[in-house]
C-alpha positions as CSV (number, residue, x, y, z in Angstrom):
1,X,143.4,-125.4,-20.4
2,X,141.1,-128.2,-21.5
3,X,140.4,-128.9,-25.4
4,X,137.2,-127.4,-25.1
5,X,138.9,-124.0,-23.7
6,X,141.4,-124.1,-26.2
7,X,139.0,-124.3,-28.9
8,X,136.9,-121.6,-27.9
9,X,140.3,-118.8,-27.3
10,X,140.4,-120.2,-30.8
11,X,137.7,-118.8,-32.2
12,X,138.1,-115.9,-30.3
13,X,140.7,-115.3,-31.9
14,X,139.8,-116.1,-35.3
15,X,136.7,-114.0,-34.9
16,X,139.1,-111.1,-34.4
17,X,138.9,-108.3,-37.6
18,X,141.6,-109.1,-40.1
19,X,143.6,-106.0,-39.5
20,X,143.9,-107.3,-35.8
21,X,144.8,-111.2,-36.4
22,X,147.4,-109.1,-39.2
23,X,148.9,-106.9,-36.2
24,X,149.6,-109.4,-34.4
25,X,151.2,-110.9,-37.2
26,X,149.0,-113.2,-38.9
27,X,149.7,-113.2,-42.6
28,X,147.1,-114.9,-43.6
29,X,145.1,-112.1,-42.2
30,X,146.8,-108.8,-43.8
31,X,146.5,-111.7,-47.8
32,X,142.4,-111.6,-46.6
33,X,143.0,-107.7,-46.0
34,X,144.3,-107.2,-49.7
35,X,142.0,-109.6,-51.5
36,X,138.8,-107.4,-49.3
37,X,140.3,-104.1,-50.2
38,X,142.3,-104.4,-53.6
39,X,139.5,-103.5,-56.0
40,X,138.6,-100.8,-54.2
41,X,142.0,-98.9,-53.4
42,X,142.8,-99.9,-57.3
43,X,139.4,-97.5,-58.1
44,X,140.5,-95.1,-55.9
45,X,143.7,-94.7,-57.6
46,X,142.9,-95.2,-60.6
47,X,140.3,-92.0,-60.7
48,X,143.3,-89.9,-59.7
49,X,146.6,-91.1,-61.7
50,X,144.3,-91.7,-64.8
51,X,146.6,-94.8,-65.6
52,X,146.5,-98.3,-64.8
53,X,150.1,-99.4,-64.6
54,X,150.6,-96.3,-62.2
55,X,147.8,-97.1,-60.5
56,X,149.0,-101.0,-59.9
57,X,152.4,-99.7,-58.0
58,X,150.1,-97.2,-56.0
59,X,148.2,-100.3,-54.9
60,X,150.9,-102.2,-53.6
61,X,152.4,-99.2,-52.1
62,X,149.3,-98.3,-50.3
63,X,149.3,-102.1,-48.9
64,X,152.8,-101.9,-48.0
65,X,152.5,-98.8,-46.7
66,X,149.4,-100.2,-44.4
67,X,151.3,-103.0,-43.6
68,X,153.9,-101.5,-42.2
69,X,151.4,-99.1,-40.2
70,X,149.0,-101.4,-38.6
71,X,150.1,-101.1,-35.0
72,X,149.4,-97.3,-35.4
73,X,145.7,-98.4,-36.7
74,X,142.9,-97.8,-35.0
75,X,140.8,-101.3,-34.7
76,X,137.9,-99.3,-33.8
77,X,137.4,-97.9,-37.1
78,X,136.9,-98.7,-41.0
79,X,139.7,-100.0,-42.7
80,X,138.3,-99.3,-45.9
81,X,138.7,-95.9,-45.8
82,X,142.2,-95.6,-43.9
83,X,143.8,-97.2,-46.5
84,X,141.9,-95.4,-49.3
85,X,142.9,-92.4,-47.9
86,X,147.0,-94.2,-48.0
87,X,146.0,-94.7,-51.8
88,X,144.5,-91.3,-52.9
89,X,147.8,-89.6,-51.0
90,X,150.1,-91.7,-52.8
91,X,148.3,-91.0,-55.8
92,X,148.7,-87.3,-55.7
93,X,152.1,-87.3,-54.6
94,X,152.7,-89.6,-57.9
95,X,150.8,-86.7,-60.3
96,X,153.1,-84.1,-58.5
97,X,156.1,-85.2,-59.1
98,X,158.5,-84.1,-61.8
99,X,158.3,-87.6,-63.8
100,X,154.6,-88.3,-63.7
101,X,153.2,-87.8,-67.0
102,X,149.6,-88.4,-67.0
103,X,147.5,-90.1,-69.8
104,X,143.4,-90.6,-70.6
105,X,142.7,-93.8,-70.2
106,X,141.4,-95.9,-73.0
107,X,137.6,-95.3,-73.6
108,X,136.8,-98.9,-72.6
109,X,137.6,-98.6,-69.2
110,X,134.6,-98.5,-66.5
111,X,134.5,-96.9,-63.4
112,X,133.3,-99.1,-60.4
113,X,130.1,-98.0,-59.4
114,X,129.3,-96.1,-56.3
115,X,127.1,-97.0,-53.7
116,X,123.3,-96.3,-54.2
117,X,123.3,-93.6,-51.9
118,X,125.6,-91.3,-54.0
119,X,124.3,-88.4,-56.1
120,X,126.4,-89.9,-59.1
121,X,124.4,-93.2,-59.1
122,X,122.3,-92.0,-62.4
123,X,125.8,-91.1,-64.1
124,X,127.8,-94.3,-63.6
125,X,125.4,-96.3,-66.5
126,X,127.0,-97.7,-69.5
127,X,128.2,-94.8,-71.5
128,X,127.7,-92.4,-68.9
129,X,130.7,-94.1,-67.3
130,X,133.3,-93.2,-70.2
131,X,131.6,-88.9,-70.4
132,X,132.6,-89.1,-66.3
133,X,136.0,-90.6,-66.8
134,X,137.0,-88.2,-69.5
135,X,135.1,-85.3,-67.1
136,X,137.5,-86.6,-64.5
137,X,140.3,-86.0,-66.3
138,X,139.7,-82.1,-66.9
139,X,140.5,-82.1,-63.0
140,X,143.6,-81.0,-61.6
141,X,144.9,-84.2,-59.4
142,X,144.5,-81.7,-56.0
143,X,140.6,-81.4,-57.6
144,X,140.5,-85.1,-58.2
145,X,141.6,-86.4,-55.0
146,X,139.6,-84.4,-52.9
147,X,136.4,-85.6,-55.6
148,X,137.0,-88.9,-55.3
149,X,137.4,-89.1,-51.5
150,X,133.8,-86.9,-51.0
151,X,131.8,-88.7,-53.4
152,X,133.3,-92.3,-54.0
153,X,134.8,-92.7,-50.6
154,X,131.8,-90.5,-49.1
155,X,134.8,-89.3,-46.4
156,X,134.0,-86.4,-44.1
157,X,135.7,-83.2,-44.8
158,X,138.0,-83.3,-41.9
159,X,138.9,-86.7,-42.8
160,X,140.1,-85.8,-46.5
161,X,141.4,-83.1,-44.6
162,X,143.8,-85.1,-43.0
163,X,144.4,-87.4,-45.6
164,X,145.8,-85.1,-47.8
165,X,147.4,-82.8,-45.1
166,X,145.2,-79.6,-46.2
167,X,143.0,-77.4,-44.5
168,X,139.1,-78.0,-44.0
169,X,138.6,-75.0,-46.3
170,X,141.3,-75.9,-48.7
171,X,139.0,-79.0,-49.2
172,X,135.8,-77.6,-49.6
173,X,137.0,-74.8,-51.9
174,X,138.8,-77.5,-54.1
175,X,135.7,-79.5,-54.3
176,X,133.8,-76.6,-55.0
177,X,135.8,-76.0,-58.1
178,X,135.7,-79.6,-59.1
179,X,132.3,-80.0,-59.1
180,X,131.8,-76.9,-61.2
181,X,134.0,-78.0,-64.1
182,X,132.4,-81.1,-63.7
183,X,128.8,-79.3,-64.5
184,X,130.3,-77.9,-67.2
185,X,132.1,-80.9,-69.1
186,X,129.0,-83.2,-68.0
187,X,126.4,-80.5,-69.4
188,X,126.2,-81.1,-72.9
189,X,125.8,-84.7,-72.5
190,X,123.7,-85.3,-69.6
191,X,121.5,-82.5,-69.7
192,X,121.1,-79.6,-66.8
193,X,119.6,-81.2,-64.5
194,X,121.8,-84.4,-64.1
195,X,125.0,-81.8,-64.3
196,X,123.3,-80.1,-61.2
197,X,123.1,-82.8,-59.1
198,X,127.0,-83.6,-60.1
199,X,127.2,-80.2,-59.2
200,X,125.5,-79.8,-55.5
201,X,126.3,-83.8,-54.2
202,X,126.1,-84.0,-50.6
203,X,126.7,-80.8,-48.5
């Protein structure tokens, strides 16, 4: 192979998505993969454990964990989500078991906003953020889980589905629930109409 040739399979290869060059066991790849990904697996926890030093160990057990899957990932798809969907399982394993005590988190902390698409987009301003945090937390971990996957993660239903290792119906039904407490809780302080569009979301 000329040095041409060899430069070119180079960049091939270097053009190759992260999770690939990883696979194949780049590690400079996978440290790319967590710098990418860590704010937004950290948010994902963080919305369901409701603590930040629990969420930090279900970060790097959500990496691990991805890590140690990757020649079972699908290249073809998102890794955002797969390993969101690691995270948010973890997450509610961790709030169901015996020696998980959870705990509000201080009032200073923000949520990370969702994308501009999301019916919560008008919620997540200033002190909005702190009235949906402490909303959050009115949630059973199942309710929260299944919340933050539809509506921050914008999954599918099938794909939380599987995440979590429920039924389709299971998820709807717990989302249904979750949405209605949060029109409840968010009610007083946002005003009816804002609370319904917590309420309805995407269908």
């Amino acid at each position: 192979m000329d040095v041409p040739s060899r430069l070119d399979a180079g960049r091939a290869l270097e053009a190759r998505p992260p999770a690939g060059r990883a696979r194949d066991g780049n590690l400079f790849a996978f440290d790319e993969i967590v710098k990418r990904y860590q704010r937004r697996v950290y948010a994902t926890a963080v919305r369901i454990v409701r603590r930040h030093d629990v969420a930090d160990d279900v970060v790097q057990e959500a990496f691990l964990r991805a890590h140690q899957a990757l020649g079972r990932f699908d290249l073809a798809r998102p890794f955002g989500p797969w390993i969101c969907r690691i995270a948010a399982n973890l997450a509610v394993n961790h709030v169901r078991s015996p020696q998980a005590r959870e705990e509000a988190l201080p009032e200073a902390h923000a949520e990370t906003p969702v994308r501009g698409g999301s019916p919560l987009v008008g919620v997540l301003e200033t002190e909005a953020r702190t009235e949906l945090a402490r909303a959050l937390e009115g949630l059973s971990a199942d309710q929260r889980a299944v919340f933050v996957l539809r509506v921050f993660e914008e999954l599918s239903y099938k794909e939380i589905a599987e995440a979590l290792e429920i039924s389709i119906g299971t998820v709807m039904s717990r989302l249904s629930r979750a949405r209605e407490r949060l029109r409840v809780a968010l009610t007083p302080y946002l005003g009816a109409a804002m609370a319904r569009r917590v309420e309805g979301g995407e269908r």
